[in-house]
N, CA, C and O atoms as a Maestro MAE file, in Angstrom:
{
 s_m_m2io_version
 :::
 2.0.0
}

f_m_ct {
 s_m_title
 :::
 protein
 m_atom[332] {
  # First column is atom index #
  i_m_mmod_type
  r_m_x_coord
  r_m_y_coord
  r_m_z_coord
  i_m_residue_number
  s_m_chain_name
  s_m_pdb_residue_name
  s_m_pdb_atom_name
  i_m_atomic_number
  :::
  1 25 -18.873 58.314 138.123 1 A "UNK " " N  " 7
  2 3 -17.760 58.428 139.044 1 A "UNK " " CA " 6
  3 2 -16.575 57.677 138.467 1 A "UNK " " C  " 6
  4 15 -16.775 56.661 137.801 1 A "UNK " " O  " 8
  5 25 -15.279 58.156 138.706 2 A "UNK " " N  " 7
  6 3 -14.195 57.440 138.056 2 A "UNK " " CA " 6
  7 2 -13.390 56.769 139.093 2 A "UNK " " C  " 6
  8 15 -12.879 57.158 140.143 2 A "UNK " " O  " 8
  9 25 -13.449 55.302 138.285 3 A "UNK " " N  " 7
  10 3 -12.730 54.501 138.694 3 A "UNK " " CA " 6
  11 2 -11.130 54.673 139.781 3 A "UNK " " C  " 6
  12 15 -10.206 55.428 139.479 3 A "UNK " " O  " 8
  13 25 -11.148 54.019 140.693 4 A "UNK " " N  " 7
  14 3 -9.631 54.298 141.245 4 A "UNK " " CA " 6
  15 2 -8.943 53.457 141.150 4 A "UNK " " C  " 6
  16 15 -9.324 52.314 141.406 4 A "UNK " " O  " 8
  17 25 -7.705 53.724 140.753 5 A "UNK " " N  " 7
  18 3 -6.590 52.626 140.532 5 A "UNK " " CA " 6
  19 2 -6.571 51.693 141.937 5 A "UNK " " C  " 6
  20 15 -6.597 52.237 143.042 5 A "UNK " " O  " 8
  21 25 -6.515 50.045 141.753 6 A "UNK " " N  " 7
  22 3 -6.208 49.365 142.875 6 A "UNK " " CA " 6
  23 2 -4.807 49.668 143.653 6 A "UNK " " C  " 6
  24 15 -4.556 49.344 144.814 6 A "UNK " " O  " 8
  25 25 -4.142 50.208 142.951 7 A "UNK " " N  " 7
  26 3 -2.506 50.151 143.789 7 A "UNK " " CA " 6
  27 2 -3.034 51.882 145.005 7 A "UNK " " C  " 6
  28 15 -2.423 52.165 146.035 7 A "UNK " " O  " 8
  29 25 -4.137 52.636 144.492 8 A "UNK " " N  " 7
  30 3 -4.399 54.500 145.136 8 A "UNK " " CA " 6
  31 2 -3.839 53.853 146.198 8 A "UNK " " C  " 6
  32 15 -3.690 52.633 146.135 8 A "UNK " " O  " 8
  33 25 -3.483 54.508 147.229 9 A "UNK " " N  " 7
  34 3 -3.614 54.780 148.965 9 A "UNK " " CA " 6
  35 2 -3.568 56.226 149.419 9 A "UNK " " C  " 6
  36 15 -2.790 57.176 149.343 9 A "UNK " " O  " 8
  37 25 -5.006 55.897 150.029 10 A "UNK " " N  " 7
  38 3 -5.127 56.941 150.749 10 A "UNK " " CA " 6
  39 2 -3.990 58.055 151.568 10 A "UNK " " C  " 6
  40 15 -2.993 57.665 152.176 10 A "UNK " " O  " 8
  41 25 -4.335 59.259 151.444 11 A "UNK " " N  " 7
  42 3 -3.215 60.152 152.339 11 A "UNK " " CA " 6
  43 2 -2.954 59.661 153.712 11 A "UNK " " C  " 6
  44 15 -1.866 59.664 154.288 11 A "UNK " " O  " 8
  45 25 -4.062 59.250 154.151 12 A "UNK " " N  " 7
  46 3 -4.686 58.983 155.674 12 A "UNK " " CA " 6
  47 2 -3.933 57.504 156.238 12 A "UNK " " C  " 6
  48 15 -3.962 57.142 157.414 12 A "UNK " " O  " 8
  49 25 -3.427 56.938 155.392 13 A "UNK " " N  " 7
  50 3 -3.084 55.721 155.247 13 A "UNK " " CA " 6
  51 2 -1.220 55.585 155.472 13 A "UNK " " C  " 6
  52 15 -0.497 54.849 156.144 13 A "UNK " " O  " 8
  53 25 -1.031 56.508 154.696 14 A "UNK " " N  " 7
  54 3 0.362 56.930 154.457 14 A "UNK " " CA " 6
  55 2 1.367 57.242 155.652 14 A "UNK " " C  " 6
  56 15 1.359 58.462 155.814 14 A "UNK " " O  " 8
  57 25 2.181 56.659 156.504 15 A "UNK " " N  " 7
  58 3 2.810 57.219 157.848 15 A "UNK " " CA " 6
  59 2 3.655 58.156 157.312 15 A "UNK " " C  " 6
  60 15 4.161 58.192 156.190 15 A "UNK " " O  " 8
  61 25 3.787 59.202 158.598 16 A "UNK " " N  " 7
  62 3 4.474 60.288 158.792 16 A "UNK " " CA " 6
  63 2 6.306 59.843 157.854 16 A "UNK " " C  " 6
  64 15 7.037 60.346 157.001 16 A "UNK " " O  " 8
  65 25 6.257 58.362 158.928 17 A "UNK " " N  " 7
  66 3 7.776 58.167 158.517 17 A "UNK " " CA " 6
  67 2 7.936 57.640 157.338 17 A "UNK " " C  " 6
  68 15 9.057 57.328 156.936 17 A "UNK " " O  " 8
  69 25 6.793 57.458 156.591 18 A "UNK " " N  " 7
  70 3 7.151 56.866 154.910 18 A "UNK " " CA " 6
  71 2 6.550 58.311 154.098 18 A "UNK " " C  " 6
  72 15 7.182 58.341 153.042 18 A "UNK " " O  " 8
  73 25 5.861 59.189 154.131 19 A "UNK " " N  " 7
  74 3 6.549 60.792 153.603 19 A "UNK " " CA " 6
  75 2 7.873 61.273 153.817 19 A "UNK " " C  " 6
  76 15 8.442 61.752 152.836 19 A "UNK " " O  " 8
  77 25 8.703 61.225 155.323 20 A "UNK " " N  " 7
  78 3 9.948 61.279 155.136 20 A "UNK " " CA " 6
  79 2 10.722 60.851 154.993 20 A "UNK " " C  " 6
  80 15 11.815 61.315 155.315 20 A "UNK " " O  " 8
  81 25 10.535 59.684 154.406 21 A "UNK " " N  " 7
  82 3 11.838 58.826 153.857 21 A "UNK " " CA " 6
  83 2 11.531 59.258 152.460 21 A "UNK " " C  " 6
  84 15 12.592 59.330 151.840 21 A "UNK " " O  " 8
  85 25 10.707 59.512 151.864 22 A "UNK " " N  " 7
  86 3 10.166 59.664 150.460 22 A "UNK " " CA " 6
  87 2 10.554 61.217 150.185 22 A "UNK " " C  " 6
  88 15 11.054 61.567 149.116 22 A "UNK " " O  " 8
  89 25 10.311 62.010 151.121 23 A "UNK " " N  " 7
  90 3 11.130 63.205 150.995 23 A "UNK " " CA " 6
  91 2 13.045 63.429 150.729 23 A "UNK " " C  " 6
  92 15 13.631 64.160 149.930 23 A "UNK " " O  " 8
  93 25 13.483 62.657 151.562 24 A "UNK " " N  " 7
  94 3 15.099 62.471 151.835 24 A "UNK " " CA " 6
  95 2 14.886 61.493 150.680 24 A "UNK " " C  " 6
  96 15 14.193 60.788 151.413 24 A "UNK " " O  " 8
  97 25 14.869 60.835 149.539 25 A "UNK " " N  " 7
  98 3 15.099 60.086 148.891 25 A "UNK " " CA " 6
  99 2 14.907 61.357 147.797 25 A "UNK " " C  " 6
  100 15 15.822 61.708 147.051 25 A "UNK " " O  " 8
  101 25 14.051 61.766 147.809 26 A "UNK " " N  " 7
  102 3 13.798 62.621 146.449 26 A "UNK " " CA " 6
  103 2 14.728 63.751 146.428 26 A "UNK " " C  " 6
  104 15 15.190 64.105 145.344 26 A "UNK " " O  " 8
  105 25 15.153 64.542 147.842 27 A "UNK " " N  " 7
  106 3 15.874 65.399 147.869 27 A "UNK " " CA " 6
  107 2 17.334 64.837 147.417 27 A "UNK " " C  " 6
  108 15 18.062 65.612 146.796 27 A "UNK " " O  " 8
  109 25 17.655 63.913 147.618 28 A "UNK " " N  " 7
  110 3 18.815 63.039 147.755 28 A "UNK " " CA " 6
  111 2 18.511 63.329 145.914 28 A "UNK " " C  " 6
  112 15 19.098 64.222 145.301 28 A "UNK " " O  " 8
  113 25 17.647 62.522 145.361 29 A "UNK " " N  " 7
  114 3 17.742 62.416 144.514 29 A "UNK " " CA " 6
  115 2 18.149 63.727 143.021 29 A "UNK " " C  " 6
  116 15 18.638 63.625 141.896 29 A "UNK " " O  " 8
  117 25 17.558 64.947 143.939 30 A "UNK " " N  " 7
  118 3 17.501 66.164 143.200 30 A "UNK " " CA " 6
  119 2 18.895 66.815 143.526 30 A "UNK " " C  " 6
  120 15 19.267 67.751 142.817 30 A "UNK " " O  " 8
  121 25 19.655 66.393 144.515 31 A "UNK " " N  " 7
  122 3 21.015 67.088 144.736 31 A "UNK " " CA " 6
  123 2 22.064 66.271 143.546 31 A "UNK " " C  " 6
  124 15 22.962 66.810 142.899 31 A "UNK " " O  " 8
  125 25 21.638 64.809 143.492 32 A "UNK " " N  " 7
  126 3 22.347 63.973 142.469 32 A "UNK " " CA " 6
  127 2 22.197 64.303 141.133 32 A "UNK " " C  " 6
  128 15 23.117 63.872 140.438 32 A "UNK " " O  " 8
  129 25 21.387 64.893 140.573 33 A "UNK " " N  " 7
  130 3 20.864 65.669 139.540 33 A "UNK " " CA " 6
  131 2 21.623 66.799 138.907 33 A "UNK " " C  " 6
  132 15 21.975 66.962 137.739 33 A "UNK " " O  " 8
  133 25 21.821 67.702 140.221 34 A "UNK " " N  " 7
  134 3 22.291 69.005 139.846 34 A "UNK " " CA " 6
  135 2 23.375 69.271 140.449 34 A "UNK " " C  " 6
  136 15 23.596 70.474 140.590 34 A "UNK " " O  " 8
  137 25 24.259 68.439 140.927 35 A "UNK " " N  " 7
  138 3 25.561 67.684 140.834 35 A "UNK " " CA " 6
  139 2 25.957 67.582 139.521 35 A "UNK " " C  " 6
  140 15 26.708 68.280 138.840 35 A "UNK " " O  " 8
  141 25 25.203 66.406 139.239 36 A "UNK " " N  " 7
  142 3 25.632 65.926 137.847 36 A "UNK " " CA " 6
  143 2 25.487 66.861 136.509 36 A "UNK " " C  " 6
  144 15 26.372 66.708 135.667 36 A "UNK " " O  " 8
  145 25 24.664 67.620 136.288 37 A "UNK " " N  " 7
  146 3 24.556 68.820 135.281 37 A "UNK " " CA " 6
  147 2 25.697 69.928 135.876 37 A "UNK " " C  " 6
  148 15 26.432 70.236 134.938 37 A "UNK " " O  " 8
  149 25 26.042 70.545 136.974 38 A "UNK " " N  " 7
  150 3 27.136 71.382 137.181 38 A "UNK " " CA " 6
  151 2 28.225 71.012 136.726 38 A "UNK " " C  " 6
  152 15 28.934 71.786 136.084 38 A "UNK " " O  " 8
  153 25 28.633 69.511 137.019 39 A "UNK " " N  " 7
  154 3 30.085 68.800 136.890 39 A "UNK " " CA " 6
  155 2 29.832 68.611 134.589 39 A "UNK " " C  " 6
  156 15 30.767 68.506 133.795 39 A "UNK " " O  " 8
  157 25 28.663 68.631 134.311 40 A "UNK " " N  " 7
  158 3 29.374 68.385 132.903 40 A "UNK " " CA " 6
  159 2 29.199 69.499 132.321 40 A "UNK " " C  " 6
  160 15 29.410 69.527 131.109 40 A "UNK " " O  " 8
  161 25 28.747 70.781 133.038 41 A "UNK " " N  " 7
  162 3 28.829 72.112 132.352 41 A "UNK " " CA " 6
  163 2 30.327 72.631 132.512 41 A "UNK " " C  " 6
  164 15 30.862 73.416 131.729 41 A "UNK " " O  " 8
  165 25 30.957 72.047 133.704 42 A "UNK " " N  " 7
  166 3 32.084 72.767 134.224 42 A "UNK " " CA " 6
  167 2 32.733 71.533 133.128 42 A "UNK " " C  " 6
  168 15 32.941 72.068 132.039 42 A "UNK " " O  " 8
  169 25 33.156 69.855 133.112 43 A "UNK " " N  " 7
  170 3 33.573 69.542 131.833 43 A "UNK " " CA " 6
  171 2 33.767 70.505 130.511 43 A "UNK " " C  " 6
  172 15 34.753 70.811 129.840 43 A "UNK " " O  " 8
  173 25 32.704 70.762 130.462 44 A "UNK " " N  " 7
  174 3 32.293 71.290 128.788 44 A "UNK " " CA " 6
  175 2 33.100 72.391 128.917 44 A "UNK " " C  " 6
  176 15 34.069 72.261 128.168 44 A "UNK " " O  " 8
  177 25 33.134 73.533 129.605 45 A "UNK " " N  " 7
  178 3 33.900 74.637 129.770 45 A "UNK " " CA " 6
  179 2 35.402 74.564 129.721 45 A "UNK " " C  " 6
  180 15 36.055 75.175 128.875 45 A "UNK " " O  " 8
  181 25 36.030 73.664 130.817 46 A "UNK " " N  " 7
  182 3 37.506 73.172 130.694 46 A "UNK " " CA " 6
  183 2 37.711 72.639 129.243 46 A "UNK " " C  " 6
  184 15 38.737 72.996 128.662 46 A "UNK " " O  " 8
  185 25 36.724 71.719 128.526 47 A "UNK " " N  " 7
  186 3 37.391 71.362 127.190 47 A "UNK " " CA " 6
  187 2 36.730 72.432 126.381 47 A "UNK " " C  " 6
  188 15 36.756 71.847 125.298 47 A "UNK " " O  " 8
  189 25 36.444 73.004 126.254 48 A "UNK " " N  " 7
  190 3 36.169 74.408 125.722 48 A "UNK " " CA " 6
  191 2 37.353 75.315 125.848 48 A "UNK " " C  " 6
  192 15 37.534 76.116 124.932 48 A "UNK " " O  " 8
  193 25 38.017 75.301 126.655 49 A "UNK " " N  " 7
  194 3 38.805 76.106 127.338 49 A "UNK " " CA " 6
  195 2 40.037 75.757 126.395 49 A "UNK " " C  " 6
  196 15 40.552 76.550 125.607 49 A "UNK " " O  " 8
  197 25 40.391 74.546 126.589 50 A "UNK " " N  " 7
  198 3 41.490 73.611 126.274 50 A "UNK " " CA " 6
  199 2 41.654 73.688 125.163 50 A "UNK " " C  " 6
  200 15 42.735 74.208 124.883 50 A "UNK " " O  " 8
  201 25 40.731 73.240 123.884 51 A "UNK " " N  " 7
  202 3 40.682 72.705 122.667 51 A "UNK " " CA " 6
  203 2 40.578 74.436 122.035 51 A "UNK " " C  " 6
  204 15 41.655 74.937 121.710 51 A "UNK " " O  " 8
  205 25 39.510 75.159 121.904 52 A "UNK " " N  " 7
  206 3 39.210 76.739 121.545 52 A "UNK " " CA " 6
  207 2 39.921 77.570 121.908 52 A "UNK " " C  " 6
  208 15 40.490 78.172 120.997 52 A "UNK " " O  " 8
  209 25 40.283 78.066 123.511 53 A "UNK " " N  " 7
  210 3 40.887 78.336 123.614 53 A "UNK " " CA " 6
  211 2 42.450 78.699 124.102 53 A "UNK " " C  " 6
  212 15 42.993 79.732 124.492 53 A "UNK " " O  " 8
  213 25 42.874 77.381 123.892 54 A "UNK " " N  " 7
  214 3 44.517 77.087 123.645 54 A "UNK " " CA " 6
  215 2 44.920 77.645 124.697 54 A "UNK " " C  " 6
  216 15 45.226 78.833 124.791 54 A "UNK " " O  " 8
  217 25 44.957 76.589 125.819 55 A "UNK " " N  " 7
  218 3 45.017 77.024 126.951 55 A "UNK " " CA " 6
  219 2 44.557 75.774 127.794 55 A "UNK " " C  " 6
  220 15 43.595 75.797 128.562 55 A "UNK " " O  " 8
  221 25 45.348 74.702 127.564 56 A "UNK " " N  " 7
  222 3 45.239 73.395 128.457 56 A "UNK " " CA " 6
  223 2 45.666 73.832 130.313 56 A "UNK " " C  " 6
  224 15 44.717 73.845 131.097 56 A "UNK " " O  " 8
  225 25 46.373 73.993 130.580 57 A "UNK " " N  " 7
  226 3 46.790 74.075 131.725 57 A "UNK " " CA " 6
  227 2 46.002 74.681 132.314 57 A "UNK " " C  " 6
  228 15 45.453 74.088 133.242 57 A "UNK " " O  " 8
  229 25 45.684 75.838 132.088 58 A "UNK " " N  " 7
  230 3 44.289 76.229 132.618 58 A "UNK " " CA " 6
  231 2 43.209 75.457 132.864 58 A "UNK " " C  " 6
  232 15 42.753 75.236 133.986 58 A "UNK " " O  " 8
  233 25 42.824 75.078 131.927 59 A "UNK " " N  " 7
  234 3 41.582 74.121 131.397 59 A "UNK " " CA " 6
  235 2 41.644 72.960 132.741 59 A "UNK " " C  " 6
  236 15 40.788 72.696 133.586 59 A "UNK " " O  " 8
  237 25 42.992 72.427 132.537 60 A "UNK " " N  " 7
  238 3 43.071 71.571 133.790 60 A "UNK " " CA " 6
  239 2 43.431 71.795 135.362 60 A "UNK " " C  " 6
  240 15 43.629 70.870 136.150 60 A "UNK " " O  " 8
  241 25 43.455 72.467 135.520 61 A "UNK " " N  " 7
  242 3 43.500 73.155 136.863 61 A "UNK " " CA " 6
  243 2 42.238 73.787 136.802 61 A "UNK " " C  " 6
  244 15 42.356 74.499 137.799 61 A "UNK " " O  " 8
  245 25 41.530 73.949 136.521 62 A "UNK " " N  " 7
  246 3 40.425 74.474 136.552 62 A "UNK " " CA " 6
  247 2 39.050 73.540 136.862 62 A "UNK " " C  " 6
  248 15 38.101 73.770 137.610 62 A "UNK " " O  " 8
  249 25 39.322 72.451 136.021 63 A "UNK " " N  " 7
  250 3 38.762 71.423 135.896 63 A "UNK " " CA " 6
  251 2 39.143 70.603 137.158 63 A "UNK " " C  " 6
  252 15 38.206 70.041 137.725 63 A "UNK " " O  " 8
  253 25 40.106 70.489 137.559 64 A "UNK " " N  " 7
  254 3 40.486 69.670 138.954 64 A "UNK " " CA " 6
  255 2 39.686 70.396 139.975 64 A "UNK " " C  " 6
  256 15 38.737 69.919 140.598 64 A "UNK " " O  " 8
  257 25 40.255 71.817 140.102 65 A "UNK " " N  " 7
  258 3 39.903 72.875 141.519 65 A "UNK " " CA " 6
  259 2 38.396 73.178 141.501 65 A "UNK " " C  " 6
  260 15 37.772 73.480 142.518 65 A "UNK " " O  " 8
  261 25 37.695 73.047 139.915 66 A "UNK " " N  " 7
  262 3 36.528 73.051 140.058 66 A "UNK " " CA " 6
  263 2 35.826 71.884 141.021 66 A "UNK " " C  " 6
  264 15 35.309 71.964 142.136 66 A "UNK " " O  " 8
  265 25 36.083 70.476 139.872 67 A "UNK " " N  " 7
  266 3 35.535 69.632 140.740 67 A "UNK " " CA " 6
  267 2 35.605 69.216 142.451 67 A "UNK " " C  " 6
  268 15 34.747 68.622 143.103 67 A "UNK " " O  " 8
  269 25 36.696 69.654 142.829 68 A "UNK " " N  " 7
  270 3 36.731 69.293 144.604 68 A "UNK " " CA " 6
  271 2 35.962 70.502 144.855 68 A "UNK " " C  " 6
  272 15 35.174 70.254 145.768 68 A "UNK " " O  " 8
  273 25 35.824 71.861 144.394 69 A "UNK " " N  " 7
  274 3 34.948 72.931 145.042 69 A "UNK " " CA " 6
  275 2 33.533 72.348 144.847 69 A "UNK " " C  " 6
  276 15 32.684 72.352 145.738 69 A "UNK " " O  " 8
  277 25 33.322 71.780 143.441 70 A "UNK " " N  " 7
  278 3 31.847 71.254 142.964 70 A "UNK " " CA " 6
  279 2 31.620 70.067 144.534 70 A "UNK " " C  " 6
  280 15 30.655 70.341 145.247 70 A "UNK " " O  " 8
  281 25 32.337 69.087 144.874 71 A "UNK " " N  " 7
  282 3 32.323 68.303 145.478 71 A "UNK " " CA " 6
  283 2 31.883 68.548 147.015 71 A "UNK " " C  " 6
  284 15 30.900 68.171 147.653 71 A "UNK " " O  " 8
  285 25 33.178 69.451 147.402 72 A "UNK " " N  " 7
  286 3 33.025 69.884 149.051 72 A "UNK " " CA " 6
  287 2 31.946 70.897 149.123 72 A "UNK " " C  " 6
  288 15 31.783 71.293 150.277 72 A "UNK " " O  " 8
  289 25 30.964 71.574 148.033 73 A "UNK " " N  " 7
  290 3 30.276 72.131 148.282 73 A "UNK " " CA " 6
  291 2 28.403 71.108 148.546 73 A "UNK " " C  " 6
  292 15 27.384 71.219 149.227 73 A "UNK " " O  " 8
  293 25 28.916 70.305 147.602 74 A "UNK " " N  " 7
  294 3 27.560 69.161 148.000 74 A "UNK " " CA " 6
  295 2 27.428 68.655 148.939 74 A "UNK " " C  " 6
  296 15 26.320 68.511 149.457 74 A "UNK " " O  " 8
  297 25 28.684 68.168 149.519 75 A "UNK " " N  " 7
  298 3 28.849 67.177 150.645 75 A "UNK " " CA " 6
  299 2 28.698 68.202 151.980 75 A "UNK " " C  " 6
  300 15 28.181 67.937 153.065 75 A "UNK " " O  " 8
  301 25 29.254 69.322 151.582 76 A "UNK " " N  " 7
  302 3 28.614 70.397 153.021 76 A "UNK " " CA " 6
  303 2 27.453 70.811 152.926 76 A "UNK " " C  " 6
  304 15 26.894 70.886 154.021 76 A "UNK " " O  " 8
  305 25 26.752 71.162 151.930 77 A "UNK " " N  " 7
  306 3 25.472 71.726 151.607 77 A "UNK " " CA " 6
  307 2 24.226 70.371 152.159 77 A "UNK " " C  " 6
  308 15 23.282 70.536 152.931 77 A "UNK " " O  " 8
  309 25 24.608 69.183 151.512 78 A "UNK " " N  " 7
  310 3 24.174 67.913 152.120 78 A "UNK " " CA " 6
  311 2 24.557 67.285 153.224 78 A "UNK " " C  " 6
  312 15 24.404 66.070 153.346 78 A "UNK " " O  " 8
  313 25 25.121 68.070 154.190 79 A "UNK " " N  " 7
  314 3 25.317 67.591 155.466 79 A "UNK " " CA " 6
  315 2 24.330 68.297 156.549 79 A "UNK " " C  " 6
  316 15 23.627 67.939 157.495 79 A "UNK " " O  " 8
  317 25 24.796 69.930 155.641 80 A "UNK " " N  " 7
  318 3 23.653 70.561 156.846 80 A "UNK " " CA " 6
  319 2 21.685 70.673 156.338 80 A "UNK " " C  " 6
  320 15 20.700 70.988 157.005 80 A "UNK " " O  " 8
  321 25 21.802 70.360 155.275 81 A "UNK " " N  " 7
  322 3 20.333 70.146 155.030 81 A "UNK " " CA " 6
  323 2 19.476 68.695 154.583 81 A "UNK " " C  " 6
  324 15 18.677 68.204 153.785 81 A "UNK " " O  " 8
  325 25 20.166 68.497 155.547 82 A "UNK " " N  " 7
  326 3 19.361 66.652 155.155 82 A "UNK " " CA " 6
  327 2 18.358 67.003 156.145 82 A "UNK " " C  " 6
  328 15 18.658 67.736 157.087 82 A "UNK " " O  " 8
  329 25 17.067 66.482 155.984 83 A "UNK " " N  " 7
  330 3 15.781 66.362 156.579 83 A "UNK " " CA " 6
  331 2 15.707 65.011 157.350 83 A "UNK " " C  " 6
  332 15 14.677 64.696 157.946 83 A "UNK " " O  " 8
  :::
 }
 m_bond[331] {
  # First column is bond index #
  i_m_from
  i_m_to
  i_m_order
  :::
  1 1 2 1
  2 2 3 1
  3 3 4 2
  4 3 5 1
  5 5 6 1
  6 6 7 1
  7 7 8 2
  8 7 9 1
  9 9 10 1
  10 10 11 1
  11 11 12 2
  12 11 13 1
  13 13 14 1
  14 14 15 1
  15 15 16 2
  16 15 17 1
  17 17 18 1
  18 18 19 1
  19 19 20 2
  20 19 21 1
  21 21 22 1
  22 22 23 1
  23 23 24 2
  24 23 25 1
  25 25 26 1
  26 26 27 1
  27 27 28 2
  28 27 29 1
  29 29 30 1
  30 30 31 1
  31 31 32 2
  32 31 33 1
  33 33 34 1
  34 34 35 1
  35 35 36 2
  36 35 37 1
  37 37 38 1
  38 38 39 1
  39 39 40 2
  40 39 41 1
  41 41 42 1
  42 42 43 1
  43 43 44 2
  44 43 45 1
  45 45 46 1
  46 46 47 1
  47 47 48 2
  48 47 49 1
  49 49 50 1
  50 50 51 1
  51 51 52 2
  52 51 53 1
  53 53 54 1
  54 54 55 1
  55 55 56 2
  56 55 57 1
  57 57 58 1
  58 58 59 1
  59 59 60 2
  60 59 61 1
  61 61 62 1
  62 62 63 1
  63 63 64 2
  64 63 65 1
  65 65 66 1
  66 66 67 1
  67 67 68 2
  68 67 69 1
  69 69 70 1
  70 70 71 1
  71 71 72 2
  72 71 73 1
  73 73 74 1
  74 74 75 1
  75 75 76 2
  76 75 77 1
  77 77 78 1
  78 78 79 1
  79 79 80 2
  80 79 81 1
  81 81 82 1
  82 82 83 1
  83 83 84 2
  84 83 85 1
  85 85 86 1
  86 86 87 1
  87 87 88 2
  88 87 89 1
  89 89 90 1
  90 90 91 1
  91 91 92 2
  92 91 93 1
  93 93 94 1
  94 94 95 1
  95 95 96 2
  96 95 97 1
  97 97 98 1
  98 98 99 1
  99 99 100 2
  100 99 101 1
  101 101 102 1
  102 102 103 1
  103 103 104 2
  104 103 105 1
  105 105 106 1
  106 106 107 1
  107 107 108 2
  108 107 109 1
  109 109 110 1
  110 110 111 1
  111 111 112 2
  112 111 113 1
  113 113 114 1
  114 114 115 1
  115 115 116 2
  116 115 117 1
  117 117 118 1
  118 118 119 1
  119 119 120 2
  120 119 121 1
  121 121 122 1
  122 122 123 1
  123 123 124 2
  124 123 125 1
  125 125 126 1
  126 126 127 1
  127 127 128 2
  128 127 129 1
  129 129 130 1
  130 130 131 1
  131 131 132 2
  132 131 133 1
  133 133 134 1
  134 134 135 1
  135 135 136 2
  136 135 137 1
  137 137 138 1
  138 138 139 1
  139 139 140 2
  140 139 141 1
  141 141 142 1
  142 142 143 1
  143 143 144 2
  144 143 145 1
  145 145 146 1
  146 146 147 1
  147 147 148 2
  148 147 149 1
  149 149 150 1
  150 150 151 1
  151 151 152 2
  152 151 153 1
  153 153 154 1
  154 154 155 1
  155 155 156 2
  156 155 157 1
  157 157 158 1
  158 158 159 1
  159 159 160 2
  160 159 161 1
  161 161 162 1
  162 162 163 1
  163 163 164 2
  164 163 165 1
  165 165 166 1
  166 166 167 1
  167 167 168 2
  168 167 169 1
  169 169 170 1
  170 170 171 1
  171 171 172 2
  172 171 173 1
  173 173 174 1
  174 174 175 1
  175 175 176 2
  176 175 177 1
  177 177 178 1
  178 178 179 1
  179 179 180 2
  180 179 181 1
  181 181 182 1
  182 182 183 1
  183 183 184 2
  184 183 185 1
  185 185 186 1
  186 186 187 1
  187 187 188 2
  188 187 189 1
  189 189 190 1
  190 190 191 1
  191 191 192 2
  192 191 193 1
  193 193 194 1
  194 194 195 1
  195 195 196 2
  196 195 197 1
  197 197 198 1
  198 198 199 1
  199 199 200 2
  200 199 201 1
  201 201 202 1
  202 202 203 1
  203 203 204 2
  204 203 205 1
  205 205 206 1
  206 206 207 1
  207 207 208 2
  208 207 209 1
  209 209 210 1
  210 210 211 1
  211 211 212 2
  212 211 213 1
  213 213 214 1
  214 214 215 1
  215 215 216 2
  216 215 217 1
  217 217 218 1
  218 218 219 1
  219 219 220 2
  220 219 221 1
  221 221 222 1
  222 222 223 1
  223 223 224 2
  224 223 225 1
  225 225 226 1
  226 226 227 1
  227 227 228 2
  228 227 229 1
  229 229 230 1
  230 230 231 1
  231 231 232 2
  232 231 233 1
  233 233 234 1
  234 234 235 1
  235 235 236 2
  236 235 237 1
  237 237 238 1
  238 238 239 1
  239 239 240 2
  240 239 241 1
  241 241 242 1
  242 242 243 1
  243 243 244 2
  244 243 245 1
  245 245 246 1
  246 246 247 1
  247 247 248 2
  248 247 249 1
  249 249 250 1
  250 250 251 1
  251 251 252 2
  252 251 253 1
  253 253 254 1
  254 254 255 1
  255 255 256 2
  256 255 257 1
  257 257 258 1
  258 258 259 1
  259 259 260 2
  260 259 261 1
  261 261 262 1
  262 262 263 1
  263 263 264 2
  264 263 265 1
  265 265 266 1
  266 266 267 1
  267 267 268 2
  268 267 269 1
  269 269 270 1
  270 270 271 1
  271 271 272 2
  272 271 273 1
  273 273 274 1
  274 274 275 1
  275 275 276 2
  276 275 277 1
  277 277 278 1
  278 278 279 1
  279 279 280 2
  280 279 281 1
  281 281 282 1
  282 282 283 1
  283 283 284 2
  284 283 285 1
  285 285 286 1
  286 286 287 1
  287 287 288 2
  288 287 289 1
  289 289 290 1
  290 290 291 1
  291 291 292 2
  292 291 293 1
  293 293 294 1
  294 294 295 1
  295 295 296 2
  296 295 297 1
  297 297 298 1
  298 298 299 1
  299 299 300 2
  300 299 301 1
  301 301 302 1
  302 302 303 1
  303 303 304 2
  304 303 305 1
  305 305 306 1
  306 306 307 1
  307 307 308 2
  308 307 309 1
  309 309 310 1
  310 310 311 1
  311 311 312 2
  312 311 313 1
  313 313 314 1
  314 314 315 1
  315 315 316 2
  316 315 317 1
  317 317 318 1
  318 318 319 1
  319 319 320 2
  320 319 321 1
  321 321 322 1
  322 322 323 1
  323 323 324 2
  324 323 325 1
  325 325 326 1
  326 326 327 1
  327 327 328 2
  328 327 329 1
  329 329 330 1
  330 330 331 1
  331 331 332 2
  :::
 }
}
């Protein structure tokens, strides 16, 4: 039979309200994630934009209007689906 780590705890052990705090922490954590990979793909694109194809003003308006759309879309998306 194999050994169990001293730190295991049982499922049975575990309260309702410490799965959902552990849920809202992780979700929290996975919106911060893919936040952060959208905002440096949309970076990369504006200086892509800018530097390749010669076309700053764009690049930056794009890059601004992106990020508040990137923004107000988390902060609404994470308002109505918080657990």
């Amino acid at each position: 039979m194999a050994s169990v780590p001293s730190e295991y705890v049982p499922a049975a052990v575990v309260s309702p309200e410490e799965v959902r705090e552990h849920r809202r922490s992780y979700l929290g954590f996975e919106r911060m994630v893919a936040f952060s990979a959208l905002h440096i793909a949309l970076a990369w694109a504006c200086l892509a934009l800018a530097f390749i194809g010669h076309a700053p003003v764009v690049a930056f308006l794009l890059g601004v209007g992106g990020s508040l759309v990137t923004i107000a879309a988390f902060v609404i998306y994470g308002a109505s689906h918080d657990a």
